[in-house]
Residue, then its C-alpha position, 0 to 999 in steps of 0.5 A: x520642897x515646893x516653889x517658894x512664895x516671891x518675898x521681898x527684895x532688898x537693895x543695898x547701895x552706899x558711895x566707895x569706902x562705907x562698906x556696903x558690901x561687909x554690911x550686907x554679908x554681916x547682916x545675912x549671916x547675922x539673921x540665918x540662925x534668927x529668922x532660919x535663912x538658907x542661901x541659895x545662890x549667889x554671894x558678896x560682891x567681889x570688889x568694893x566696885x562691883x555688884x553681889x547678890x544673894x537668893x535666901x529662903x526662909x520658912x514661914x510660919x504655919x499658914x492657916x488651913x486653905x479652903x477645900x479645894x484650894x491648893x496648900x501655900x509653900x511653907x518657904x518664902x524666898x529673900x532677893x539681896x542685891x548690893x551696889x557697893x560703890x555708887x561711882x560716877x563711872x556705875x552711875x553713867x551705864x546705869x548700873x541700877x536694879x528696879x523692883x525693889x521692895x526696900x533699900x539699905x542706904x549706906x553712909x559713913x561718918x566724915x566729910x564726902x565732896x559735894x557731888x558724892x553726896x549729889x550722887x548717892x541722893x541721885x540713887x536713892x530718889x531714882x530707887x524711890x522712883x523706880x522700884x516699888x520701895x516704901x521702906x528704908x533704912x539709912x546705915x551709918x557707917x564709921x563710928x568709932x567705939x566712943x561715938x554717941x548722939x552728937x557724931x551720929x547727929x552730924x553724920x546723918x545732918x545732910x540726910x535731915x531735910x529730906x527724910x525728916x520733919x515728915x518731909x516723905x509725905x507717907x511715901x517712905x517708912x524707915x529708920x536710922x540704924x547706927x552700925x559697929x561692926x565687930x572687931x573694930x568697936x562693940x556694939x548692936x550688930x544691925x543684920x536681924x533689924x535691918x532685914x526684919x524692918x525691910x522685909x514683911x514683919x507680919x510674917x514673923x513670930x512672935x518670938x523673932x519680933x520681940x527679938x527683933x524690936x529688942x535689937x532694932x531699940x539697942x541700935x537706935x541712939x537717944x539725941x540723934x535727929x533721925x534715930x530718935x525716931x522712925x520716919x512716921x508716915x505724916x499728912x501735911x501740906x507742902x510748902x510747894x504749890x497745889x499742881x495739875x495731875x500735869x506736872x510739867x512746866x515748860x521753860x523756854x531759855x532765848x538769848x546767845x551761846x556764851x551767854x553763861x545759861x548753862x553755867x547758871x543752871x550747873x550753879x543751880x544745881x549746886x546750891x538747890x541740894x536735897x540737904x536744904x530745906x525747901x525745894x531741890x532740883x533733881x535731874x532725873x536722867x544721870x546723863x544731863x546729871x553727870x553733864x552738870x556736875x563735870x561743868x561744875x566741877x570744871x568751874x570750882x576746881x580749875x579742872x578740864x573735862x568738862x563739855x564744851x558744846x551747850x546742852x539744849x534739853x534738859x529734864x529735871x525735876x523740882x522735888x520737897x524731900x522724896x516727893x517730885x513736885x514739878x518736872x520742868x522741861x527746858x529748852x536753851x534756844x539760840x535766837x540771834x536770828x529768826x525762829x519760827x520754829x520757836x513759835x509754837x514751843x513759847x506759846x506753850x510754854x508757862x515761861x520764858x527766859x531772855x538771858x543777856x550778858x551783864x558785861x553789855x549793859x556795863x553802860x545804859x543803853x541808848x537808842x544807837x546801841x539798842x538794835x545792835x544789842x536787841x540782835x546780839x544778845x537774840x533779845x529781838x526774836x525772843x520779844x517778837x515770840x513774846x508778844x506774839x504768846x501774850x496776844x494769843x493767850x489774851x485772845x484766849x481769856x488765859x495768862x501769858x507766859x511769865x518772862x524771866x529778865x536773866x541777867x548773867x554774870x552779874x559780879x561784872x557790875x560790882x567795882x570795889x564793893x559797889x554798883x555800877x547799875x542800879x535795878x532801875x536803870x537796868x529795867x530801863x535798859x531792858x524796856x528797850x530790848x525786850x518791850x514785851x516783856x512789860x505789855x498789860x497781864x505778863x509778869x516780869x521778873x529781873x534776876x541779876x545772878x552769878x554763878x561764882x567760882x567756889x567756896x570763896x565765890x559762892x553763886x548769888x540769886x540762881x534760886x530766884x528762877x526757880x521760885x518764880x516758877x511756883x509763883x507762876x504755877x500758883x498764878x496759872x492754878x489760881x486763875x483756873x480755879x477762879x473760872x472754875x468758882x465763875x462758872x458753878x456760880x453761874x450754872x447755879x444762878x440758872x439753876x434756881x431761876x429755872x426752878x423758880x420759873x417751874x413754881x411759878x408757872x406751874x400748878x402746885x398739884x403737878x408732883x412732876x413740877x415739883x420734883x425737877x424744882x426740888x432738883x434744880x435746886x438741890x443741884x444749885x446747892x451742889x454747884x454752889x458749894x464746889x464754887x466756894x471750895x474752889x475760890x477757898x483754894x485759889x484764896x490759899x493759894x493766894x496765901x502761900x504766894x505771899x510767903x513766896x513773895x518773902x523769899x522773892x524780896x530781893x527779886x523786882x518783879x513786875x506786872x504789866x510794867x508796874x512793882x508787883x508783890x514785895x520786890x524791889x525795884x531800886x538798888x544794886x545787883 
């Protein structure tokens, strides 16, 4: 036999307990006798913990004549299955994940699963995305019982809708919803020639096999549930996020003191921007800071210990809109009770910055006496002097300075009995004289009063805004690119016509030379022209999702140069 063709390769992957490893051995054996698999090495994963695969071969169908002198193709073709039963914390933290994938079975069972499982098994799946070659998928739904129908399969892919449903793949992902019974226990559609025919190249296979295969693949669709009525069709539309340079990254410089609670914030984050909710979610791409969060969060809402004592500096992570990255966000954590010249470079370049402060030191208003003392406790003082110092370069420079993010931690602290102790005006005074640069002329300044709560009866309020008043300023930051760029053709076009005006004049009219550089002069102002209008149309868009932006911001005050900008509030509690 000659050397098989390389064909697809398969991943299948699912959390303990939903059977990955029985799916996988029921849909090869399922799909031998129907596409004329034959195995060739390898086997089922030993435990429900541990990793399988399997190397098959399958003929293909008549190749077409070669050309003369070209060698005949193999007529065998050979199918990688590799599974990854339980996606555990413990597999996840070595890293234990194969790339180069052309498909993934995901593997979801019916019944509640604890918040960071799921985390954990989105974690995988956007890492395969990312990482191998998959542009296919199927999401298996496990644990239906023999009566089950479109309401028990609707409630058990609902975590799964806002981010494979509604298009929200953007003609990354093509896939489909199999519902699966396995034998013996409930009857129904087996799903092994579906699923290895929708993951592999159907293009490959006759007729007869595709008509079976469709036949099958319909039976196992159910009629009313939200992902299985239909196949993830590939859809053009626009995101609801930002339009952003082909340099994604936007750095973020977090200033204040430890204890502080900034990465208590960040853990409540990562809790409440899950891919289960429709918007942008935050995905930590590196599943070491990944399992650093979730044990910090854990630690917080189930009283355990374990988790890390020491602050993490760094952090990388991405802002995502379903299975689509839109921002990576590099953030830095930086003690700056004292002087940091080292920070200077890092602020200047950094699209915003974050002076986190306690809210249990500003129980009280702040008064002359107190404002050197809290300006050095709180690291506020360095953290105003690299602000200033990044908003007088960037406005020498002609561009915006970095958005300053007024973080005001553990905000509960200043609610007695159903009421506040503060208001947002007296904090924003509080705040003139800890941070004075924050409200200079051209730097956009948010206050963001949050609480990373405790659990499900204390759930965490505000940690959403920072993360939407980064889009705001990206909108900002590529409205004002786009503005210079529109200022710029208009006035390479001016002097285009002017020249070609110029030629007509002072030229004889019987120069066909004259004649044509002012024909092309001004065919070149057309063009400037209309690539200035394009640009001042998108900044105008832009300007438009803005404005949604400021709806979901109406809780937040936000100021420019000092003064309400947008549709925030400036009175009120916290």
């Amino acid at each position: 036999m000659r050397i098989p063709a390389p064909g697809p390769r398969l991943l299948f992957f699912g959390l303990p307990g939903d059977r990955t490893g029985e799916l996988a051995a029921l849909a090869v054996r399922d799909a031998r006798r129907a596409i004329r698999l034959r195995p060739v090495s390898g086997g089922p994963p030993a435990s429900d913990a541990a990793a399988g695969s399997w190397e098959l071969v399958r003929r293909r169908p008549r190749q077409p004549r070669p050309e003369p002198g070209r060698p005949r193709p193999s007529p065998y073709k050979n199918l990688w299955i590799t599974v990854l039963p339980g996606v555990t914390p413990a597999a996840s933290v070595a890293g234990v994940q194969p790339t180069g994938h052309d498909g993934l079975v995901v593997v979801t069972g019916v019944g509640d699963r604890a918040w960071w499982e799921r985390r954990l098994l989105f974690h995988h799946v956007q890492r395969a995305l990312v990482d191998n070659r998959a542009q296919r998928m199927v999401l298996a739904v496990t644990g239906l019982g023999r009566r089950a129908g479109a309401a028990e399969l609707a409630e058990a892919v609902r975590p799964w809708a806002s981010y494979l449903g509604a298009g929200a793949s953007a003609g990354r992902l093509y896939g489909v919803t199999v519902p699966v019974r396995f034998p013996g226990r409930a009857r129904g559609a087996r799903p092994g020639v579906p699923l290895l025919w929708h993951l592999g190249f159907d293009s490959e296979l006759t007729p007869r096999q595709r008509r079976l295969t469709d036949a099958r693949l319909a039976d196992a669709k159910t009629a009313g549930g939200p992902l299985a009525l239909r196949e993830w069709e590939r859809v053009d539309r626009v995101l609801h996020a930002a339009p952003v340079a082909p340099d994604r990254t936007v750095r973020v410089t977090v200033a204040g003191a430890p204890g502080a609670g900034r990465t208590t914030v960040l853990a409540a984050a990562h809790r409440v921007l899950g891919p289960e909710r429709p918007g942008l979610w935050l995905h930590l791409p590196d599943v070491g800071e990944l399992h650093d969060l979730i044990a910090r969060r854990r630690a917080l809402e189930e009283s355990m210990r374990g988790a890390p004592d020491a602050d993490r500096e760094h952090w990388h992570f991405q802002l995502a809109d379903g299975t689509v990255p839109v921002m990576d966000v590099d953030w830095l954590e930086a003690d700056t009770r004292g002087p940091r010249p080292d920070l200077a470079d890092r602020v200047r370049d950094s699209q915003c910055v974050i002076v986190a402060v306690d809210a249990r030191l500003l129980a009280v208003p702040v008064d002359e006496g107190r404002t050197a003392e809290l300006r050095e406790r709180t690291g506020a003082g360095t953290a105003d002097e690299l602000i200033q110092a990044a908003a007088t370069f960037h406005r020498d420079a002609g561009g915006l300075p970095p958005q300053v993010i007024l973080l005001l931690t553990g905000s509960g602290q200043l609610i007695r009995d159903g009421r506040p102790l503060r208001t947002r005006a007296g904090l924003l005074v509080d705040f003139r004289r800890l941070v004075p640069a924050a409200f200079a002329p051209g730097v956009l300044t948010a206050l963001c009063p949050v609480s990373a709560g405790t659990g499900e009866e204390a759930p965490p309020t505000g940690v959403e805004a920072p993360y939407w008043l980064l889009l705001l300023q990206q909108l900002r930051r590529e409205a004002h690119r786009l503005t210079a760029v529109a200022a710029g053709e208009e006035h390479k076009a001016e002097r285009l016509r002017d020249r070609a005006e110029r030629r007509r004049e002072t030229t004889s009219p019987w120069n066909p030379f004259s004649r044509v550089l002012s024909f092309a002069d001004s065919k070149r102002a057309d063009r400037g022209e209309g690539r200035a209008r394009a640009a001042r149309d998108a900044a105008a868009a832009n300007g438009e999702i803005e404005n949604l932006l400021h709806r979901d911001l109406r809780d937040t005050t936000i100021l420019l140069g000092g003064e309400p900008y947008g549709t925030g509030s400036t009175v009120g509690g916290c």
